[in-house]
gemmi code that builds the backbone of each chain (N, CA, C; Angstrom):
import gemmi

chains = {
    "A": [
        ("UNK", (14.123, -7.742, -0.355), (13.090, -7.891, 0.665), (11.752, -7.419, 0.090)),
        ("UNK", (11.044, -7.992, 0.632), (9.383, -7.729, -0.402), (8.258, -7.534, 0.542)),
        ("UNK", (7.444, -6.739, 0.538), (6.344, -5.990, 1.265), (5.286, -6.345, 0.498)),
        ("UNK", (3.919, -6.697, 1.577), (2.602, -6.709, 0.485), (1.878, -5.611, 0.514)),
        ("UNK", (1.381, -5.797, -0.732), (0.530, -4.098, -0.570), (-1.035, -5.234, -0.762)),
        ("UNK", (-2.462, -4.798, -0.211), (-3.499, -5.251, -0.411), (-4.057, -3.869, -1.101)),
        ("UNK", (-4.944, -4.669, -2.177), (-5.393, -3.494, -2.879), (-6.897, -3.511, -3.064)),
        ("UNK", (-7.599, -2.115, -2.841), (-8.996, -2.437, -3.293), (-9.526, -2.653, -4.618)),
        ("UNK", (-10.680, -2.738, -4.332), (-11.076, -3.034, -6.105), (-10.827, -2.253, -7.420)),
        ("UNK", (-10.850, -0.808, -6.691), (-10.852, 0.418, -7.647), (-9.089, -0.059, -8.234)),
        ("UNK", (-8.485, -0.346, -7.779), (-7.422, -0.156, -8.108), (-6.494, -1.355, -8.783)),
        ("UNK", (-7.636, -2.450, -8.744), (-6.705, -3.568, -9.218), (-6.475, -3.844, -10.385)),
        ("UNK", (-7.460, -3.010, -11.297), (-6.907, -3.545, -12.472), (-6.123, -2.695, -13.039)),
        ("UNK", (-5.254, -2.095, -12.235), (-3.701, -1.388, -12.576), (-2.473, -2.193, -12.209)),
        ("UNK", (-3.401, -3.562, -11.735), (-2.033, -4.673, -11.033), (-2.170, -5.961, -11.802)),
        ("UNK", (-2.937, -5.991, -13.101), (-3.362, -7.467, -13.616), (-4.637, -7.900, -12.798)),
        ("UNK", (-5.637, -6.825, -11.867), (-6.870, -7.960, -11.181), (-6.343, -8.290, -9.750)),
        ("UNK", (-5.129, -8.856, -9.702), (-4.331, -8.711, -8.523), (-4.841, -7.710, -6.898)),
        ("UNK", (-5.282, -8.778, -6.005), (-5.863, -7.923, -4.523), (-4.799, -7.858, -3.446)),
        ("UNK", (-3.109, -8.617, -4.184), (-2.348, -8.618, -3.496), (-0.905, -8.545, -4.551)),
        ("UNK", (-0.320, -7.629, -4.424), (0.896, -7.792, -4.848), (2.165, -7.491, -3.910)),
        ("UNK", (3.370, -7.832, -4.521), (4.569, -8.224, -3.433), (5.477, -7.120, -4.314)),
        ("UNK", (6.084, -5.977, -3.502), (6.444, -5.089, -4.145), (8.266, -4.987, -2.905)),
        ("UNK", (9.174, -4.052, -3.277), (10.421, -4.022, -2.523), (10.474, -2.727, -1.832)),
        ("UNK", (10.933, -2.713, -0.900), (11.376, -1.148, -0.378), (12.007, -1.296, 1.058)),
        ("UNK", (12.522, -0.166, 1.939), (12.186, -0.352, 3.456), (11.585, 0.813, 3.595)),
        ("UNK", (11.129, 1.725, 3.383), (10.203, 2.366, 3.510), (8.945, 2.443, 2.597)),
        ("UNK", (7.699, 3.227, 2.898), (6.766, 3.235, 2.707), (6.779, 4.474, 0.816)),
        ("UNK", (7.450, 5.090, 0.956), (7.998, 5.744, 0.217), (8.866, 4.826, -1.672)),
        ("UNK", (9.744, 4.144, -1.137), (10.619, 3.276, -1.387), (9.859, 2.454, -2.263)),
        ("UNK", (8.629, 1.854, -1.504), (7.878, 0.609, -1.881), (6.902, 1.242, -2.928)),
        ("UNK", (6.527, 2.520, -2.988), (5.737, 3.164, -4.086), (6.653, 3.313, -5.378)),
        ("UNK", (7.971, 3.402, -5.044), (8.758, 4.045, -5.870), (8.979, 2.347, -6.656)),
        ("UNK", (9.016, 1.552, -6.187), (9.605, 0.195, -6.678), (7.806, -0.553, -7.585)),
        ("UNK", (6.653, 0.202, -7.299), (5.550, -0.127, -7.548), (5.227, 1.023, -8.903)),
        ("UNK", (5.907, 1.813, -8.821), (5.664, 2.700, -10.064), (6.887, 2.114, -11.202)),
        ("UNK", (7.372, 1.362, -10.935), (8.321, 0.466, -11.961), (7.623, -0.600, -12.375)),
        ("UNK", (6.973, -1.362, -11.386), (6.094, -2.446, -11.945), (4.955, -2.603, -12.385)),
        ("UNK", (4.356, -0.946, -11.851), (2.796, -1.340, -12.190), (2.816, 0.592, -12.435)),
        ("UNK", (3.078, 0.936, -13.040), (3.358, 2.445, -13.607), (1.846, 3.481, -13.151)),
        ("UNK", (0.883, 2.318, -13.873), (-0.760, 3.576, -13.684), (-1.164, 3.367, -12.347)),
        ("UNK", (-0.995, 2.495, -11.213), (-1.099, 2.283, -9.940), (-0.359, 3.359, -9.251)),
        ("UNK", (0.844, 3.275, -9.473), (1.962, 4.602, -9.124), (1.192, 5.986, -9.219)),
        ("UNK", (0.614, 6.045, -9.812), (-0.417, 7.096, -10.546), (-1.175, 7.552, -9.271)),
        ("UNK", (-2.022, 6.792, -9.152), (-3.053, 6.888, -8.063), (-2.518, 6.868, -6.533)),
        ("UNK", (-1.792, 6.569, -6.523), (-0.927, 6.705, -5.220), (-0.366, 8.094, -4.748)),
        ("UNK", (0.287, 8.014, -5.709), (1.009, 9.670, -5.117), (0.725, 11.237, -5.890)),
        ("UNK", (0.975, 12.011, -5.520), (0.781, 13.297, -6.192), (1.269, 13.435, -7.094)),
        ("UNK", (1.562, 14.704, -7.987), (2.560, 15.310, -8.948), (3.792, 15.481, -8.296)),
        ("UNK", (3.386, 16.404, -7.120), (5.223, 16.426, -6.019), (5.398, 15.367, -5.457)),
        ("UNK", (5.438, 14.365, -5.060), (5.597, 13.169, -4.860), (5.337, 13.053, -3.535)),
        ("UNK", (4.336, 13.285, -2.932), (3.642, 12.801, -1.794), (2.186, 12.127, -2.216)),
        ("UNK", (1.763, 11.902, -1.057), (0.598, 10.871, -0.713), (-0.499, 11.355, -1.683)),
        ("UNK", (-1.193, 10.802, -2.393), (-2.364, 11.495, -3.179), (-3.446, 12.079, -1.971)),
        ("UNK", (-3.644, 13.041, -2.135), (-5.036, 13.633, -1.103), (-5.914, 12.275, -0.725)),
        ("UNK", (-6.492, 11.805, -1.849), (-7.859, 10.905, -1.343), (-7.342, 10.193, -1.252)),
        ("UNK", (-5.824, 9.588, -0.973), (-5.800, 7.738, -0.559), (-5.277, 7.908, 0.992)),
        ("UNK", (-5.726, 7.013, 1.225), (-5.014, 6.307, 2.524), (-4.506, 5.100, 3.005)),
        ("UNK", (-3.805, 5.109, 3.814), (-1.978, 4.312, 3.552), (-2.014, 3.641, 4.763)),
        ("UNK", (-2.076, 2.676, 5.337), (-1.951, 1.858, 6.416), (-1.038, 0.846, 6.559)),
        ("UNK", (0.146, 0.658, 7.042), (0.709, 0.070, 7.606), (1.062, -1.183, 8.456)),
        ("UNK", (0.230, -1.899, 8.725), (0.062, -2.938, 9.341), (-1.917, -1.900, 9.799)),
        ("UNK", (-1.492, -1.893, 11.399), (-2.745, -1.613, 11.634), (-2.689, 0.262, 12.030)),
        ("UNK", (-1.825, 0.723, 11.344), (-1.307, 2.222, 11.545), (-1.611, 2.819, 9.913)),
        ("UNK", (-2.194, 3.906, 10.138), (-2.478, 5.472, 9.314), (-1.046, 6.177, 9.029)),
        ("UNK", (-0.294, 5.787, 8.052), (1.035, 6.462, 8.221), (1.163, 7.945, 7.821)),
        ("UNK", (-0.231, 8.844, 8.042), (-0.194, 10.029, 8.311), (-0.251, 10.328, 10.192)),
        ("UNK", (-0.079, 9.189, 10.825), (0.203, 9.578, 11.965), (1.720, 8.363, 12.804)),
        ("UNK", (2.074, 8.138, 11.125), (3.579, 7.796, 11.643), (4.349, 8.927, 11.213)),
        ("UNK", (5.150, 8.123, 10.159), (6.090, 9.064, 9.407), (6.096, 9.131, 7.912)),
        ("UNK", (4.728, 9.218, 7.616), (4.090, 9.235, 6.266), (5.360, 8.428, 5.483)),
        ("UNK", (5.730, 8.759, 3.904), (5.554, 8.135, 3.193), (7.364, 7.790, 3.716)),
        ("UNK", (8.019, 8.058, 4.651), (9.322, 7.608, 5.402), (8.975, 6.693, 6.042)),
        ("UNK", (7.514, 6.177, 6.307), (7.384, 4.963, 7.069), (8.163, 3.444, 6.880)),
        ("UNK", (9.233, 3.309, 7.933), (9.586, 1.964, 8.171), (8.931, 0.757, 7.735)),
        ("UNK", (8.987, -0.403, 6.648), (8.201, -1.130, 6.589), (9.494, -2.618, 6.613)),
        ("UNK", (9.320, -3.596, 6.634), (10.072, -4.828, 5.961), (9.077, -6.010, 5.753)),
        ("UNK", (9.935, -7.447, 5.609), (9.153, -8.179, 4.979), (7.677, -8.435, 5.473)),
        ("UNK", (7.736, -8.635, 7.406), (6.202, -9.140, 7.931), (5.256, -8.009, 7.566)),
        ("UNK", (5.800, -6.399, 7.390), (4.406, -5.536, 6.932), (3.646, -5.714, 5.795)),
        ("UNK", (2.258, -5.676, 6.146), (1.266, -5.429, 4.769), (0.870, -4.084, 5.460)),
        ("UNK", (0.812, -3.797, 3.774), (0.205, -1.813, 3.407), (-0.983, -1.839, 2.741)),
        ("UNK", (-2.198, -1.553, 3.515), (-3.395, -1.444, 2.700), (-3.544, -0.195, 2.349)),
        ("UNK", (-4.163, 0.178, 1.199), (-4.343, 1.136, 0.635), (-5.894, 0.816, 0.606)),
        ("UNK", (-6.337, 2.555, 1.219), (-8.018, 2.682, 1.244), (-7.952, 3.960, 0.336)),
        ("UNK", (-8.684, 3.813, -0.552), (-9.047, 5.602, -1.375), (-10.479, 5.533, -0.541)),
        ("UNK", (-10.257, 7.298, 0.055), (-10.852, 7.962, 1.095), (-13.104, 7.562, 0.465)),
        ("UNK", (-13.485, 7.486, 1.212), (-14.881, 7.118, 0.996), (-15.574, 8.253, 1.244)),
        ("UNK", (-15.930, 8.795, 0.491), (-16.828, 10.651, 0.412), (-17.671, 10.954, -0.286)),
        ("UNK", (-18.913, 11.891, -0.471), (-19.917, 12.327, -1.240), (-20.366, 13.539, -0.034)),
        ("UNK", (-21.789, 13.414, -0.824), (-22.645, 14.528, -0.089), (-23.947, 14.295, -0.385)),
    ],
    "B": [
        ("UNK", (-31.077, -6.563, -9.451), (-31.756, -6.863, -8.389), (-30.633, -7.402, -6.734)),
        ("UNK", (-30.837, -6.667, -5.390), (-29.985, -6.993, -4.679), (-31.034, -7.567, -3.179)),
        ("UNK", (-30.628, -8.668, -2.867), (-31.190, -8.979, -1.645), (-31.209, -8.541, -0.384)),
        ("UNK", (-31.696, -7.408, 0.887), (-31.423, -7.104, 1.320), (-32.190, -7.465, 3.167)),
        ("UNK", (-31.370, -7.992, 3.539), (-32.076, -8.189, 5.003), (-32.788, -6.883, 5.450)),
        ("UNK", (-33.839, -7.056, 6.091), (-34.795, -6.061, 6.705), (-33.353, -5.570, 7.912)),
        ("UNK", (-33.007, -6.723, 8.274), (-32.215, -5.676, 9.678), (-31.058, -4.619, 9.099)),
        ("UNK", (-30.325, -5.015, 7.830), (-29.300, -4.289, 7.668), (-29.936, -3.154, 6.893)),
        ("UNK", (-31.695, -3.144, 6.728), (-31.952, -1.974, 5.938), (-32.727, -0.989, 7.323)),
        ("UNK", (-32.563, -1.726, 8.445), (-32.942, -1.095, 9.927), (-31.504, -0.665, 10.588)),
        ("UNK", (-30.491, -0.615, 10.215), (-29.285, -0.732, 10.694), (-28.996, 0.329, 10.002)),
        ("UNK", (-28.837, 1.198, 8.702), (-29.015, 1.990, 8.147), (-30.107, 3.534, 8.234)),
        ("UNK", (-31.161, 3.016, 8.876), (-32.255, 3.838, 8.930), (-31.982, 4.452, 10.868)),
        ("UNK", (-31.582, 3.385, 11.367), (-30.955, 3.893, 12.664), (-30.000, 4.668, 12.296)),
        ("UNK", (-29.110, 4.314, 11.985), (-27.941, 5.241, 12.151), (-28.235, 6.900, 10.735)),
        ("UNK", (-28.781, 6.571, 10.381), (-29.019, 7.929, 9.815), (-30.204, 9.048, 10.687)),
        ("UNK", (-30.941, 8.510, 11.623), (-31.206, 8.892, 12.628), (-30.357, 9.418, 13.946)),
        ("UNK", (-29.540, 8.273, 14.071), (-28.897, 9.110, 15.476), (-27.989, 10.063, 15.110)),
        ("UNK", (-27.328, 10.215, 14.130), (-26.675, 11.284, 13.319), (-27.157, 12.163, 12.489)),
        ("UNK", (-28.159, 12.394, 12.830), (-29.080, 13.935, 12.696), (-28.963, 15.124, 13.368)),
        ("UNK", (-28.515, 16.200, 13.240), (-28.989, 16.871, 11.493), (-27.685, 16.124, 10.642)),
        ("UNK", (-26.634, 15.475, 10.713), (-25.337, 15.471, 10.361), (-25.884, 14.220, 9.133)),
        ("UNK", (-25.126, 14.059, 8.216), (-25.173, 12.956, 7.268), (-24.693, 11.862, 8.241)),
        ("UNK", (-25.144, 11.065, 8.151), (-24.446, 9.713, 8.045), (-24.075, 8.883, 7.285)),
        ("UNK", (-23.110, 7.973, 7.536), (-22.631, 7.212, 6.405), (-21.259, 5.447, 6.963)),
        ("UNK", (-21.452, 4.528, 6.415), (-21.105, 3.468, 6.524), (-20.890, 2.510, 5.146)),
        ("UNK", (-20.417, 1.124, 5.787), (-19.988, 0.437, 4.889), (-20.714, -0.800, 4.933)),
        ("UNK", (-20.984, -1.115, 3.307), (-21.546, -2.806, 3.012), (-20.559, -3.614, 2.766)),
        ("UNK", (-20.711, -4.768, 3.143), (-19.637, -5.888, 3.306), (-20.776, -6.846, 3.156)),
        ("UNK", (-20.608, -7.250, 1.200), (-20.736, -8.358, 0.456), (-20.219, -10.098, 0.886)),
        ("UNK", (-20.918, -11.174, 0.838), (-20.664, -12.201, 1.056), (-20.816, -12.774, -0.153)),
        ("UNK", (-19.923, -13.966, -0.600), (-19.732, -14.856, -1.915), (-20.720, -14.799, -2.509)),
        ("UNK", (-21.745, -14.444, -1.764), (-23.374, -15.361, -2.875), (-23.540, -13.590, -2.932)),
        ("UNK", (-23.105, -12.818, -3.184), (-23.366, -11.477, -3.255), (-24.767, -11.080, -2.770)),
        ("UNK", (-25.079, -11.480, -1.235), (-25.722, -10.919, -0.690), (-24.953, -9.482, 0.168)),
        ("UNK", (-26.026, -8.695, 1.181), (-25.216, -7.799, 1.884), (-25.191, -8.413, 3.579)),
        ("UNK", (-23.920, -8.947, 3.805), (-23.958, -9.778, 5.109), (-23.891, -8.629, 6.332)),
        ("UNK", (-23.340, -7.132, 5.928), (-23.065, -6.515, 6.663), (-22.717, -4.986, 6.782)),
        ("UNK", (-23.607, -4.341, 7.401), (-23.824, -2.796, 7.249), (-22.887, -2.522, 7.947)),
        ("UNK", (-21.827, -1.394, 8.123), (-20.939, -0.721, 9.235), (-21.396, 0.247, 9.651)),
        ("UNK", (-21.813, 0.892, 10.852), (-22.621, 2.162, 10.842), (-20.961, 2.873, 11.481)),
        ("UNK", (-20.570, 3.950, 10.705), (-18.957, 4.847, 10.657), (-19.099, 5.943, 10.670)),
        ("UNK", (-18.000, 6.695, 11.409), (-18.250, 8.362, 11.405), (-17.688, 8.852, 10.478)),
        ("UNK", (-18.607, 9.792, 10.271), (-19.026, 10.637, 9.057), (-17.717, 12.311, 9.853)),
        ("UNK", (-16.460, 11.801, 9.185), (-15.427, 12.719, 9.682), (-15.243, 14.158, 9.488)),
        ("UNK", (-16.176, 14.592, 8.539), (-16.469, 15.929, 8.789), (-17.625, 16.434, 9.420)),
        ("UNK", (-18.691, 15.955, 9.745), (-19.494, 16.641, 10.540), (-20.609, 17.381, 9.901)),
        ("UNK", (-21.153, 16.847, 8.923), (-21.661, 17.970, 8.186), (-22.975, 17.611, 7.819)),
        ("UNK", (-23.844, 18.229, 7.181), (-25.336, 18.227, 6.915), (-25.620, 17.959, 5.467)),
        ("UNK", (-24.245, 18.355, 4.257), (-23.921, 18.357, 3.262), (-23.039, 17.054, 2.574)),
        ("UNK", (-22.156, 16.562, 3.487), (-21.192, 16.151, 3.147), (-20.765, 14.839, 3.865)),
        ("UNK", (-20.315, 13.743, 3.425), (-19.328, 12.945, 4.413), (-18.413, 12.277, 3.950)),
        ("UNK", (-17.503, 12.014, 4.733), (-16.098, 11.421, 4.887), (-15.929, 10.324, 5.607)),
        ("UNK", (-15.791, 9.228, 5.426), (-15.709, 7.984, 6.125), (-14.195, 8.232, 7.009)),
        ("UNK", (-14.153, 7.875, 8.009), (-12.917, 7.769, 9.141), (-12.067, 7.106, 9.026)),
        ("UNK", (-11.160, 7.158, 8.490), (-10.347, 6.435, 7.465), (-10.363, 4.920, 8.407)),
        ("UNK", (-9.928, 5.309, 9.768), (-9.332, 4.364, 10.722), (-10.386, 2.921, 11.033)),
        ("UNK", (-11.807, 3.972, 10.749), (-12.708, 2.810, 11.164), (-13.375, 2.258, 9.774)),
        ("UNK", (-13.103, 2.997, 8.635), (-12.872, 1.904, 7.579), (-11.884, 0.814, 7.195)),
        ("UNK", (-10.404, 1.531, 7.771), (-9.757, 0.173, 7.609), (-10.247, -0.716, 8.863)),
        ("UNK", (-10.709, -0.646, 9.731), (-11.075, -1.730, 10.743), (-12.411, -2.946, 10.435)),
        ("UNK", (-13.152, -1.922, 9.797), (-14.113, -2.971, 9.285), (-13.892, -3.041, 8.072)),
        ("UNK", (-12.949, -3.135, 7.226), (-12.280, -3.708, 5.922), (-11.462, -5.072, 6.412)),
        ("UNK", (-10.593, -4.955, 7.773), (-10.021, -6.281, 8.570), (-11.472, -7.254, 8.923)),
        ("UNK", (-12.388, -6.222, 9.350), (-13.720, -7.804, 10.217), (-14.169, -8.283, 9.037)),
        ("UNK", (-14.563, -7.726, 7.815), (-14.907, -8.425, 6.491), (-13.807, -9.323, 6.142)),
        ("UNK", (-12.764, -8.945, 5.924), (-11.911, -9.828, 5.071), (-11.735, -11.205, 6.007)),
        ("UNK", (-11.754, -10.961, 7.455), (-11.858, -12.109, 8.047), (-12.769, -12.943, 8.165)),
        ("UNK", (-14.054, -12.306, 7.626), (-15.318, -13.200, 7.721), (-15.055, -14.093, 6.059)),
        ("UNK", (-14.316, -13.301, 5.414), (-14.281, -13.721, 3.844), (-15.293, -12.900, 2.879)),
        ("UNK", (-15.560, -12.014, 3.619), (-16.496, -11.050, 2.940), (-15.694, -9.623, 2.076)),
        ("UNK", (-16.495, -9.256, 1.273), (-15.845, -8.104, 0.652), (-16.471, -6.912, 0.826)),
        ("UNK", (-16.038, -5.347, 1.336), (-16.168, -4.212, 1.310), (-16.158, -3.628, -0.265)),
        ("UNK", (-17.804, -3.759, -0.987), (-17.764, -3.187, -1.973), (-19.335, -2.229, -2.068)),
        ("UNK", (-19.409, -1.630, -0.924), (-20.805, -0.953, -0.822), (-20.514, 0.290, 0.356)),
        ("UNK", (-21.351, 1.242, -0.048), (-21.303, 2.707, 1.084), (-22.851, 2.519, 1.682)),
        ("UNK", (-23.086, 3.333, 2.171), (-24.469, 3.868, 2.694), (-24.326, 5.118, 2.931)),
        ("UNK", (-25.046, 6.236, 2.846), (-25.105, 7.536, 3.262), (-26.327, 8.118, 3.459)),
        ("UNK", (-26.939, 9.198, 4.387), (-28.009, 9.857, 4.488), (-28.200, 11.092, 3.432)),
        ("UNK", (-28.797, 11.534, 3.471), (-29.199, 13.184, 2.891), (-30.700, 13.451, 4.083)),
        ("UNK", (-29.737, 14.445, 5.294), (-30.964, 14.584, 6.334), (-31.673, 14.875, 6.012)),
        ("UNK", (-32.221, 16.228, 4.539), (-33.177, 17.033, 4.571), (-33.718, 16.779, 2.884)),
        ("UNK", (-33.248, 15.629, 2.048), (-33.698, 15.782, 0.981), (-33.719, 13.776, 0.207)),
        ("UNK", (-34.263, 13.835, -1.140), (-34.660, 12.410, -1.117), (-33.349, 11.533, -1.530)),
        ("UNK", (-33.507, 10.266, -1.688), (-32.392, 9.220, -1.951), (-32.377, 9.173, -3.075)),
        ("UNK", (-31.416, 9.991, -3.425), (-30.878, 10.057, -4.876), (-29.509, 10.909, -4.846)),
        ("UNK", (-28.680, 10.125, -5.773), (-27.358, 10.476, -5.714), (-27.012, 12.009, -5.715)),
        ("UNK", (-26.168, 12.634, -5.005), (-26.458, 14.130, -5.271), (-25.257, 14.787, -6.666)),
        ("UNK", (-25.096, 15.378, -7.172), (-23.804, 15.452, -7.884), (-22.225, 15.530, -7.095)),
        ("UNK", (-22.397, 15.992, -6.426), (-21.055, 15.381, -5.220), (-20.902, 13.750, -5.113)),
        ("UNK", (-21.994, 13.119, -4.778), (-21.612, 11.822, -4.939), (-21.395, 11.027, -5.733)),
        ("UNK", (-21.899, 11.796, -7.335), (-21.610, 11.041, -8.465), (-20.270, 11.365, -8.789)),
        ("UNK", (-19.801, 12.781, -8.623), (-18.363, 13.169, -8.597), (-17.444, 12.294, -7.690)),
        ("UNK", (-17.536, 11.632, -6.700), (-16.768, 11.558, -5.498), (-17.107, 9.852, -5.713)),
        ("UNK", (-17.387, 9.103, -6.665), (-18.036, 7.482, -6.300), (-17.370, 6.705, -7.874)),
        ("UNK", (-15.939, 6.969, -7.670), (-14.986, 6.437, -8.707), (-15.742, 5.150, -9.035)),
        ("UNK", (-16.019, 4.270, -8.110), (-15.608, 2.522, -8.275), (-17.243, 2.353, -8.772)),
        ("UNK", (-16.986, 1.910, -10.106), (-17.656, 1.572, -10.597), (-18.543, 0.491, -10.396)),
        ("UNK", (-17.837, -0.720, -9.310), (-18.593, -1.938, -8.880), (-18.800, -1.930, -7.728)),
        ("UNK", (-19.154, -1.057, -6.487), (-19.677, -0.369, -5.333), (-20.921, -0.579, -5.708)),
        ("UNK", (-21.960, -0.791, -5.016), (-23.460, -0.147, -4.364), (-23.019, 0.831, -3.288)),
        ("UNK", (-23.905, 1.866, -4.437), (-23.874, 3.321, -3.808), (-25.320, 3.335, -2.905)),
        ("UNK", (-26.081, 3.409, -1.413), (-26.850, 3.282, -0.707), (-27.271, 4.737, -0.097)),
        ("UNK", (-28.420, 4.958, -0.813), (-28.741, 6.861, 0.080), (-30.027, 6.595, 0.589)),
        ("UNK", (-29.870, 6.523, 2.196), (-30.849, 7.366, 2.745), (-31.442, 8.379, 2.866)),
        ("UNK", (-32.670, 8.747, 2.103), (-33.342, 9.924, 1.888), (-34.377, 10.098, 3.800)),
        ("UNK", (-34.007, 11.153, 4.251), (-34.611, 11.333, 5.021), (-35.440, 12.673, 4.917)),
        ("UNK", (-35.470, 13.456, 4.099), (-36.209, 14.607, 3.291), (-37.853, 14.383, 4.175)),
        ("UNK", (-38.195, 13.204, 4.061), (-39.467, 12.585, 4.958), (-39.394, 12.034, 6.111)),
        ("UNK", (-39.402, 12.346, 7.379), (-38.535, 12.229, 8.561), (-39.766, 10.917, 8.260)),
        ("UNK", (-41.028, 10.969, 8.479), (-41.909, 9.609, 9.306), (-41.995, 8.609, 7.799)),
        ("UNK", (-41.439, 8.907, 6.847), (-41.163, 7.901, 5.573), (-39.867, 7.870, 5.026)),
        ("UNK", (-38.863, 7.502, 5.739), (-37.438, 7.722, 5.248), (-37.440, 6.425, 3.832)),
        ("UNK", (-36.485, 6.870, 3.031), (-36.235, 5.907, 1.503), (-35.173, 5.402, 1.524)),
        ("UNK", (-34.727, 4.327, 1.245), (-33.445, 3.514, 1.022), (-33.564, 2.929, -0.099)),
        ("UNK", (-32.938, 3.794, -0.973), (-32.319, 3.192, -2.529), (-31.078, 3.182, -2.734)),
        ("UNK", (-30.925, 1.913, -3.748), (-29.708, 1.956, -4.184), (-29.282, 2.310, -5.783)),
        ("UNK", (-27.877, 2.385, -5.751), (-27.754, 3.012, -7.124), (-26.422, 2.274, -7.433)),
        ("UNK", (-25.979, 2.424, -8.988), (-24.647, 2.097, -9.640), (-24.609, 3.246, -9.871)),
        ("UNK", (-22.525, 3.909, -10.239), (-23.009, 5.058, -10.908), (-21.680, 4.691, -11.750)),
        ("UNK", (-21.770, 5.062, -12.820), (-20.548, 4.569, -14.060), (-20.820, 5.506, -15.061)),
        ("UNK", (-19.528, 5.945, -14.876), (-18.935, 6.527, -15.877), (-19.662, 7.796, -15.805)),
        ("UNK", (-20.216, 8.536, -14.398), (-20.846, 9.805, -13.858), (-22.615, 9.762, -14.354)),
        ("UNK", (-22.388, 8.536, -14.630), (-24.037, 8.395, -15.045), (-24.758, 7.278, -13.257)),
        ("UNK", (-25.797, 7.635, -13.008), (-26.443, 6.902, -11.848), (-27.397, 6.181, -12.501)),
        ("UNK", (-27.257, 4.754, -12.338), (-28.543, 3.759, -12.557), (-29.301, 3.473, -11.256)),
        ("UNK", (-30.388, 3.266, -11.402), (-31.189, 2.226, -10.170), (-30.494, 0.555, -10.014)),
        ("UNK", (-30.498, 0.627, -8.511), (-29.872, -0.620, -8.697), (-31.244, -1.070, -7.438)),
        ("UNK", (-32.207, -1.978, -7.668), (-32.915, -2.149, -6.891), (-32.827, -3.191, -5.832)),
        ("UNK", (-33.254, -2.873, -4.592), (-33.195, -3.660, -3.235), (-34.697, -3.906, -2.643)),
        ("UNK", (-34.265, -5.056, -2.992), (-35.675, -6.016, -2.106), (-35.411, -6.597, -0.557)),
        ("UNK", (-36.290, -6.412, 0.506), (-35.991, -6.105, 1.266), (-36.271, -7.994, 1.926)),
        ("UNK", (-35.919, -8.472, 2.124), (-36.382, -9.989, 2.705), (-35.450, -10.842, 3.896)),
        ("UNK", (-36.001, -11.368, 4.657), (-35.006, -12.218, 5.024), (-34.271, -13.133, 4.475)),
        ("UNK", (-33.149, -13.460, 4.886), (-32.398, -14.533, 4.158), (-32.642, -15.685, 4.772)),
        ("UNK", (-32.931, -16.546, 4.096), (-33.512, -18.395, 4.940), (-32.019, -18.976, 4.700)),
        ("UNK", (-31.057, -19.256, 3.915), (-29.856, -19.759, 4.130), (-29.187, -19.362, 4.957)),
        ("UNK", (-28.361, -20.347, 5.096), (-27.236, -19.808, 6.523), (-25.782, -19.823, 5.681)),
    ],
}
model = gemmi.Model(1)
for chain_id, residues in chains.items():
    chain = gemmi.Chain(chain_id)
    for i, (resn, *xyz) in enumerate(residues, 1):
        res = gemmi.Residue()
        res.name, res.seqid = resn, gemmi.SeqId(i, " ")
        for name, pos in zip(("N", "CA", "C"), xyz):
            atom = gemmi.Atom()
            atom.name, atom.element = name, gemmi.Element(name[0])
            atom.pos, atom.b_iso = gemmi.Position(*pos), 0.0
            res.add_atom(atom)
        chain.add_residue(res)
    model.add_chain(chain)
structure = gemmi.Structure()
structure.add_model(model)
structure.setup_entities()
C-alpha cells in the first residue's frame, strides 16, 4: 500500500527534484521508516537522532497537524497525502 | 530583479502595522511567470517583538490555496517593528532554502517603512531587488 508524501522545495533534492513521492507504511511513523530506505538524506531531515519528529518540521496528514493526532503513530493508507512543512522562523 | 504589485507591497505594510509592537510575518505565493501573485498576511506564533514563527496550520492552508491556484509558496515576509529591512542574523540562521525571497519590513521609521528583499545562500544575504508596478497581464 503506498502513501504520498508532497514535498517542499528545501527538500526535494533529497528525492531526485521530485514534489511528490509514493512511499509504504500504515502509519505515519512506518512511512518515514520505508522513506529512509529509499531516499536515506530525506530520512535525515525528517526525524531526530531518537527517532521522533525533527523539531522544525511539520507533518500533516491530509488536512491534520499530527502533533495533534497521534504524532508519528498516525494512521495513514492509500487515499492519505502527508505534507511536510519545515517550520517558517527568523527574527 | 522581482516584479512586485503595489497592492501586495500594501498588503505587507498593513499587516506589519496591525501587528505592532509584535513582528509580523506571512507568505509569497509565486505564479509561473515568477511574478508574486500573492501575499498571506499569518500569525506570527510566538508573539514577539524579536522573533517569528509562522502557524504551522495557516501555512499549510495557504500552501493548499496556492497549489490550487497552481502557484508556488517560495517567499516569507517579515517585519522588524523597531529597526531597518535587513536580514537580522537569526534570519540568516533560520532561512535554509536557498530559492525563497526572504521579504523584511523595516519599520525602524514608523512614517517611512522599507520593503526589501533579499536571497540568502549559503549564510551570506544578497539584495534581491523589487520594483514596485502594476501588472498589465492577466
Amino acid at each position: 500500500m503506498s502513501t504520498t508524501i508532497n514535498l517542499p522545495t528545501i527538500l526535494r533534492g533529497h528525492a531526485g527534484g521530485r514534489r511528490i513521492i509514493e512511499v509504504a507504511g500504515m502509519t505515519v511513523g512506518e512511512v518515514f521508516a520505508d522513506v529512509s530506505r529509499s531516499y536515506p538524506k530525506l530520512a535525515e531531515q525528517l526525524t531526530s537522532p531518537d527517532g521522533g519528529l525533527a523539531v522544525f518540521m511539520n507533518v500533516f496528514v491530509d488536512d491534520e497537524d499530527i502533533r495533534y493526532l497521534a504524532g508519528l503513530d498516525t494512521a495513514v493508507d492509500e487515499n492519505t497525502e502527508i505534507t511536510i512543512l519545515p517550520a517558517v522562523a527568523g527574527g | 530583479m522581482i516584479v512586485v504589485d503595489p497592492q501586495i507591497r500594501e498588503a505587507m505594510l498593513v499587516h506589519a502595522e496591525n501587528c505592532l509592537p509584535e513582528e509580523s510575518c506571512g507568505l509569497l505565493a509565486f505564479g509561473p511567470d515568477g511574478r508574486i501573485r500573492m501575499a498571506y498576511p499569518l500569525t506570527n506564533d510566538v508573539h514577539s517583538n524579536t522573533n517569528y514563527t509562522i502557524e504551522p496550520r495557516e501555512h499549510f492552508k495557504a500552501l493548499r490555496h496556492a497549489e490550487a491556484q497552481g502557484w508556488e509558496i517560495s517567499g516569507v515576509f517579515h517585519s522588524h517593528p523597531d529597526s531597518a529591512a535587513y536580514p537580522s542574523p537569526t534570519d540568516v540562521r533560520l532561512a535554509p532554502d536557498p530559492t525563497w525571497l526572504y521579504v523584511v519590513v523595516g519599520m525602524g521609521d514608523r512614517t517611512n517603512p522599507e520593503v526589501r528583499g533579499f536571497r540568502i545562500l549559503d549564510g551570506e544575504i544578497h539584495d534581491e531587488t523589487l520594483t514596485f508596478q502594476e501588472r498589465t497581464e492577466q
